[in-house]
C-alpha positions as CSV (number, residue, x, y, z in Angstrom):
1,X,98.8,89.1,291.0
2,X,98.8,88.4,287.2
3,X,98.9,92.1,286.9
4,X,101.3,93.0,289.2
5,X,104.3,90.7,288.2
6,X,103.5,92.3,284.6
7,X,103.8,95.4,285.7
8,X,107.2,94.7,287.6
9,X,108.5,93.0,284.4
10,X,107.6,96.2,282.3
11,X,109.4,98.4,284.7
12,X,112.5,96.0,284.8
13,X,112.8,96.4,280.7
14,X,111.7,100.4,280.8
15,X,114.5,101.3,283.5
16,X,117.3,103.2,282.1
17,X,120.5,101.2,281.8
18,X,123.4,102.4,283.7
19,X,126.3,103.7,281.7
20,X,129.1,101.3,281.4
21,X,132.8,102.0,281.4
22,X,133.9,102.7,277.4
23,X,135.7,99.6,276.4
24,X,139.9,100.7,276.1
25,X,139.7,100.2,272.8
26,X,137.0,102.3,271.8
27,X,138.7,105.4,270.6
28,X,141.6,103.7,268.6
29,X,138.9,101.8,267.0
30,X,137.5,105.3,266.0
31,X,140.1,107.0,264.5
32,X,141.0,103.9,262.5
33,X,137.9,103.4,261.2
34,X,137.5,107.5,260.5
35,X,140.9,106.8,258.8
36,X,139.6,104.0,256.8
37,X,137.1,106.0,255.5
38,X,139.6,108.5,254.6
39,X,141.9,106.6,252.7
40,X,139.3,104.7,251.0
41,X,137.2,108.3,249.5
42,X,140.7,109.2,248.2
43,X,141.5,105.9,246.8
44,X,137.9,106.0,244.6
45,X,138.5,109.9,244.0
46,X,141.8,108.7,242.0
47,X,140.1,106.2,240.5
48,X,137.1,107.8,239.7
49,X,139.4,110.9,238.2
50,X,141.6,108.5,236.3
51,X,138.6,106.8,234.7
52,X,136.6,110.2,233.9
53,X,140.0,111.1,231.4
54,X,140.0,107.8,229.8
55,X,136.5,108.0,229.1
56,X,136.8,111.6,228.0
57,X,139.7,111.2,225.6
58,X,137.8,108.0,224.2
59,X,134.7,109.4,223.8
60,X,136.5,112.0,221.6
61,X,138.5,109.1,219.7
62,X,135.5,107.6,218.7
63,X,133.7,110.8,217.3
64,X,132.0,113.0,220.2
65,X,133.7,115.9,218.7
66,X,131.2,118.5,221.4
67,X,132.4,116.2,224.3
68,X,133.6,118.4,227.0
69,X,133.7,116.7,230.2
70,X,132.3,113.7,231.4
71,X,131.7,112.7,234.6
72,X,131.3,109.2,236.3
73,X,130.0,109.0,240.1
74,X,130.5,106.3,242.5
75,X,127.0,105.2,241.9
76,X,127.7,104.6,238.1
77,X,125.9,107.4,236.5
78,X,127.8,109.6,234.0
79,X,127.0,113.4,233.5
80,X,128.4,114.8,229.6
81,X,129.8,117.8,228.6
82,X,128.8,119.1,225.4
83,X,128.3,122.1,223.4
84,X,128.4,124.3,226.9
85,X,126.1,122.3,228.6
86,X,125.7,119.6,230.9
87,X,123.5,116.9,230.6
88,X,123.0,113.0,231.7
89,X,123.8,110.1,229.6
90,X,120.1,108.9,228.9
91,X,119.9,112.5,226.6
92,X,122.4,112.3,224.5
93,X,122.5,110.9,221.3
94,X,121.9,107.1,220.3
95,X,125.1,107.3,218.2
96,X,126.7,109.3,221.4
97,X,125.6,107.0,223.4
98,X,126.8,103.8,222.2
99,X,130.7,105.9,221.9
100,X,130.5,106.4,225.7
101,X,129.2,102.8,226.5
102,X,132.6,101.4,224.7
103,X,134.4,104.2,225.7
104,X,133.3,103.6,229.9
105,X,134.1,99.9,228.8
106,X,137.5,100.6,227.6
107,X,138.5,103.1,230.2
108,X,137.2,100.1,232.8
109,X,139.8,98.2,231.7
110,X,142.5,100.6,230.8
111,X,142.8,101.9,234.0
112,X,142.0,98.9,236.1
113,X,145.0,97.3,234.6
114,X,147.3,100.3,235.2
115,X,145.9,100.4,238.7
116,X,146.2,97.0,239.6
117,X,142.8,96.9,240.1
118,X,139.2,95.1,238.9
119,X,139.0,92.1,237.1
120,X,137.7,93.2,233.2
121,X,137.7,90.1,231.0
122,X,139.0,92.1,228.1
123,X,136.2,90.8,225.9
124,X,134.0,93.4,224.4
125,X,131.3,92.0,222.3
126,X,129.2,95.0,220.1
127,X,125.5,93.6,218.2
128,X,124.4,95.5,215.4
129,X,126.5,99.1,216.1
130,X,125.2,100.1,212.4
131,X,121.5,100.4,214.7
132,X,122.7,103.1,216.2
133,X,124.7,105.0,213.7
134,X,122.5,106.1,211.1
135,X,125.5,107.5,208.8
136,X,127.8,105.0,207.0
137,X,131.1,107.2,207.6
138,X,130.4,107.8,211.2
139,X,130.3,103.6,211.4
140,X,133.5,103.4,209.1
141,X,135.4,106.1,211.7
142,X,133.9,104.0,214.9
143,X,135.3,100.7,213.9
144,X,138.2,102.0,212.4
145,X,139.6,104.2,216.1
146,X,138.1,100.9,217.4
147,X,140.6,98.9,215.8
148,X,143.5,101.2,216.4
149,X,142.1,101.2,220.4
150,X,142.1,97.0,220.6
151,X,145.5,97.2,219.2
152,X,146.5,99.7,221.6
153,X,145.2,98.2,224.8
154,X,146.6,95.0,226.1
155,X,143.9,91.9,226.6
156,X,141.3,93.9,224.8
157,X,139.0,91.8,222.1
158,X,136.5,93.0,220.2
159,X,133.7,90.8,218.7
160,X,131.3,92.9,216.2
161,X,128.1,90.9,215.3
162,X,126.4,92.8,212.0
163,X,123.8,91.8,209.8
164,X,125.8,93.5,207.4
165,X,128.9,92.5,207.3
166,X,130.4,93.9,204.6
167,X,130.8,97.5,206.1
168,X,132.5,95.5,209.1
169,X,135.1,94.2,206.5
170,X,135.1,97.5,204.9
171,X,136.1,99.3,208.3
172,X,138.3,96.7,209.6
173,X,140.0,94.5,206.7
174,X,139.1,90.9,205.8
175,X,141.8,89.9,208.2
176,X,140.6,90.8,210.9
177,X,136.8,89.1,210.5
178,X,135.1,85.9,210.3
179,X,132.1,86.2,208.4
180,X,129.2,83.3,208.4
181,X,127.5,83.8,205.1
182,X,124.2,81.7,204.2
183,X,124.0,78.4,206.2
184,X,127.6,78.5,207.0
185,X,128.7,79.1,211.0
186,X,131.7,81.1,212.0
187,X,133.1,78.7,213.9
């Protein structure tokens, strides 16, 4: 008996449900939602596209003089054009990569704000940028298009932390820096 009314219950479940009537809605729902999709791929295509030119003409501010192209995806990984030949982000230079990190940062907040879009603080903090530049003038011409950049962009603040920060000064005037020498703080 056991057996039986287990057996009836599996067949209930296994049968085949008959086809119901497609609700009324059902096709407008559809299209709006194929629609949706639509409008929204073009929407990041601009987006994407207006970003890509910031970041290129950046990138080439701040001293990638081989920069080509560049290329960010909707998944946040950025192919370089350089010298010819493409290549990803992790394989350029240290110095090359630390021009394209500001220079993503930048174009973030450029074109969010032209757009209407995003929410970038405006803050941009940099630790130690003389780590990754090992020559003295390529620092000096960093900060110094830096400078030029902040006072370019509205709501854009730049905080450089240096051990040494008398290239800082050097780069970007004594009027633009607070320096904490010895014990003192900076604030």
């Amino acid at each position: 008996m056991t057996v039986a009314r287990l057996e009836g219950a599996l067949e209930e479940r296994s049968a085949i449900p008959e086809e119901s009537e497609a609700h009324p809605d059902a096709a407008l729902i559809k299209a709006a939602v194929k629609e949706t999709e639509k409008a929204y791929k073009a929407g990041r295509t601009d987006i994407l596209n207006a970003l890509n030119d910031e970041i290129f003409l950046l990138g080439r501010r701040l001293g990638i003089e081989a920069l080509e192209k560049v290329e960010l995806n909707s998944n946040s990984s950025l192919r370089v054009w350089k010298g010819g030949a493409a290549t990803s982000f992790s394989s350029v230079t240290a110095g090359e990569r630390l021009r394209l990190r500001l220079a993503t940062a930048i174009a973030l907040l450029r074109v969010g704000r032209q757009m209407g879009i995003g929410r970038h603080p405006g803050l941009l903090i940099i630790d130690s940028p003389a780590s990754e530049e090992v020559n003295e003038l390529n620092l000096q011409a960093l900060l110094g298009e830096l400078r030029i950049i902040a006072k370019d962009t509205e709501g854009l603040q730049v905080f450089v932390a240096s051990a040494n920060p008398d290239e800082i000064v050097q780069a970007l005037g004594q009027e633009c820096c607070r320096i904490a020498r010895g014990e003192s703080y900076v604030w």
